[in-house]
N, C-alpha and C positions, 0 to 999 in steps of 0.2 A: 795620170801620174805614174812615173817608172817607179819601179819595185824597187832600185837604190834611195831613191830619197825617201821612199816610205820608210825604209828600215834606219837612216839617217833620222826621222823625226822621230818612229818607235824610240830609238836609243836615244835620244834628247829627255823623253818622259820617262825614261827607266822603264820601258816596255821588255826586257830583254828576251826573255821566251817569242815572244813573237815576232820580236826584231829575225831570231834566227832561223823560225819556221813560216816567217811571212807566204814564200811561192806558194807551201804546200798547203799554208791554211788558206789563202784566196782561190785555189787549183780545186779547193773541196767544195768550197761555201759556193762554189759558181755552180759547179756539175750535181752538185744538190741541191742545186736553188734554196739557200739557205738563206729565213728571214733577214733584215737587215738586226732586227734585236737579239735575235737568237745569236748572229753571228757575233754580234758585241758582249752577248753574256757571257759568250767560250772566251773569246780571248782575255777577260778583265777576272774569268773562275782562276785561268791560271797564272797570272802575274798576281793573284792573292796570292795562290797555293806558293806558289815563290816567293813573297814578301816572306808569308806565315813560317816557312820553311826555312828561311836564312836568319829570320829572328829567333825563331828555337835554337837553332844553331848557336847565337851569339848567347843567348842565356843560356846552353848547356856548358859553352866554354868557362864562361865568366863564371859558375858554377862551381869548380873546379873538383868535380867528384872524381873518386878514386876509381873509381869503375860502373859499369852503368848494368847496376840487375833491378827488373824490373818487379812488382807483388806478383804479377802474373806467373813470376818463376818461384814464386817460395812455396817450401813445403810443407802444409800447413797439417796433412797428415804424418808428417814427421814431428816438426814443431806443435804440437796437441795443447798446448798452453795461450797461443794465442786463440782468439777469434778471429776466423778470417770475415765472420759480419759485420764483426767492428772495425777491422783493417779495413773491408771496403767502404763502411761508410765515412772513415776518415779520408777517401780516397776522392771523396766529392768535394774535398776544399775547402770546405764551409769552415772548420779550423781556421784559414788561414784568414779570411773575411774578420774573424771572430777574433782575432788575437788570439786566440787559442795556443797552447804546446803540448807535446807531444813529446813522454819521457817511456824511456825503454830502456827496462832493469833487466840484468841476470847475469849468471856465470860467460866466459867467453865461448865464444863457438856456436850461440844457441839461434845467432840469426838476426840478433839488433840492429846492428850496422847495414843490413840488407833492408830491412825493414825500412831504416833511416834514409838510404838512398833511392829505394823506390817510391817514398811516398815524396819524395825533394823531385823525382824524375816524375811524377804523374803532375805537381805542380809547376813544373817547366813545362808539361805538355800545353796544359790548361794557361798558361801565358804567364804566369807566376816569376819572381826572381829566388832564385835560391844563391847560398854560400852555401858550402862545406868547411869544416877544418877540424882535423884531431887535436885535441888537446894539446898534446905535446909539442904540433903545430904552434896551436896560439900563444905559449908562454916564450917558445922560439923567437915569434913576432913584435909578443910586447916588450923582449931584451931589444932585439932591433928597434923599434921606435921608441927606444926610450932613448938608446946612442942614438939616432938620427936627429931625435927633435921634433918627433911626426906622431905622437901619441893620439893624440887631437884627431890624426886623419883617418888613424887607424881604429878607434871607435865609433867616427861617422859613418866610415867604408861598412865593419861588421852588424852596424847597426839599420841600413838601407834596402836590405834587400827582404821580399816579402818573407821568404825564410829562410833560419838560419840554423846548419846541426852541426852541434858540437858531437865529436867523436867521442869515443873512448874515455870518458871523464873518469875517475879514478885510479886510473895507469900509472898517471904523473900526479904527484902533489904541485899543488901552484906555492909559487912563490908571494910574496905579497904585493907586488908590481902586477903581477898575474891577475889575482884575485881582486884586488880594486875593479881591474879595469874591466874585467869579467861580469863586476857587479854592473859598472856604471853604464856597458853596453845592454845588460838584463834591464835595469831600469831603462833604458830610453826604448828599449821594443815593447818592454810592459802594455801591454791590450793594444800597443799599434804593430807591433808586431809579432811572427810566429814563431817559434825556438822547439826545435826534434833536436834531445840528447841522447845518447845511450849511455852507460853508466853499467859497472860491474860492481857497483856500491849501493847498499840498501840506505835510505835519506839518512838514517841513522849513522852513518860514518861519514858524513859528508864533512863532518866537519875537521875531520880528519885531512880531508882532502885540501882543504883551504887553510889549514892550520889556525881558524878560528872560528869559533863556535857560532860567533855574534852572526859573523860575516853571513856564514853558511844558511843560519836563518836568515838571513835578509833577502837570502837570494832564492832560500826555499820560498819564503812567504809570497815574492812575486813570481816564482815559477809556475806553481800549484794551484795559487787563487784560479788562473780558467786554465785549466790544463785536465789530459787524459796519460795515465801510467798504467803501462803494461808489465808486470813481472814478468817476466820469460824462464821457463826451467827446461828440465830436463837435456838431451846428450846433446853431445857437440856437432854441429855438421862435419867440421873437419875432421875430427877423432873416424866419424862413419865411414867417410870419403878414404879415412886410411887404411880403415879392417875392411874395406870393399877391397882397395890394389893390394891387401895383404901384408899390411906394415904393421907390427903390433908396437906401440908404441913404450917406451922404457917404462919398467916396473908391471904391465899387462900380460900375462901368461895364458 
């Protein structure tokens, strides 16, 4: 059999790695007299590693995080508030199996957001779905599907994917089109699915946030039931990153 039609039939099954290094991989497997199994385990290790690799790919898009830092990169001798024994072992998943969520309190600057996007990027690694969205995203989305007509698709969509982190929750007050629909998506991932917020608001102003009190417990009471909260304190990354290039910022002497 000519080396064309081989690479005609590899491409037929979606072989593609092999379709395109077929001469070189048959040029080796001969002059090393390579078993016939052995030869079939190489070529099917990397048309995984290729499957495995363009599927991450599509759950990192579909994702749609604002930037990609991993726990590996945070500063945990800076950030002295967190545990990074308990960031790692939230980093095994088991959360996400569990229903579980994952809330992340404190002033801005101290690292939530990062935290939020690497434990969302370790479960994309692990094969997991994630969503992103800031806050002030989602109350953007639910004005838009409310003119569209597409409410409906817009709480199936944020409510589908293994997990889901809302951003910056206290920045913007929701409106009450917001806040409903906030709720009804928390209720339907309730124990089936996982929710990482961060949050510059102690639970105790939450209600603030939703402009009603009832709401804000309802939404506490199924946040909380399996969930793990991190307070976060201390200095700001950014603030550091600033007196590092020498910018002291207004009102600092």
């Amino acid at each position: 059999m000519n080396n064309e039609l081989l690479t005609e039939r590899l491409l037929q099954v979606g072989f593609t790695i092999t379709a395109q290094q077929i001469e070189a991989i048959l040029e080796d497997a001969s002059k090393d007299n390579v078993p016939y199994s052995e030869f079939l385990d190489t070529i099917l290790k990397q048309e995984i590693h290729l499957l495995e690799s363009n599927a991450l790919e599509r759950r990192i898009n579909k994702a749609k995080l604002p930037y990609h830092k991993r726990i590996e990169d945070f500063d945990f001798s800076f950030q002295t508030s967190v545990s990074e024994k308990r960031i790692k072992e939230i980093m095994t998943c088991r959360f996400i199996n569990n229903g579980d969520n994952i809330l992340l309190l404190g002033p801005p600057g101290v690292g939530k957001t990062h935290i939020a996007i690497g434990l969302a990027l370790e479960a994309l690694n692990q094969g997991y779905t994630a969503y992103y969205t800031r806050c002030d995203d989602f109350i953007t989305m639910c004005k838009r599907a409310e003119e569209r007509g597409t409410i409906n698709r817009l709480v199936n969509k944020l409510s589908k994917s293994n997990v889901l982190i809302l951003d910056e929750m206290g920045y913007f007050p929701f409106d009450e089109l917001s806040a409903n629909l906030l709720f009804q998506i928390i209720s339907k991932r309730y124990e089936e699915g996982s929710i990482i917020i961060t949050s510059n608001k102690s639970y105790l102003e939450w209600g603030k946030i939703f402009g009603d009190d009832v709401l804000a417990t309802a939404v506490l009471d199924r946040l909380l039931h399996h969930s793990t909260t991190f307070n976060m304190k201390g200095e700001s990354y950014r603030l550091r990153e600033k007196q590092k290039a020498g910018i002291q910022p207004l009102g600092v002497k």
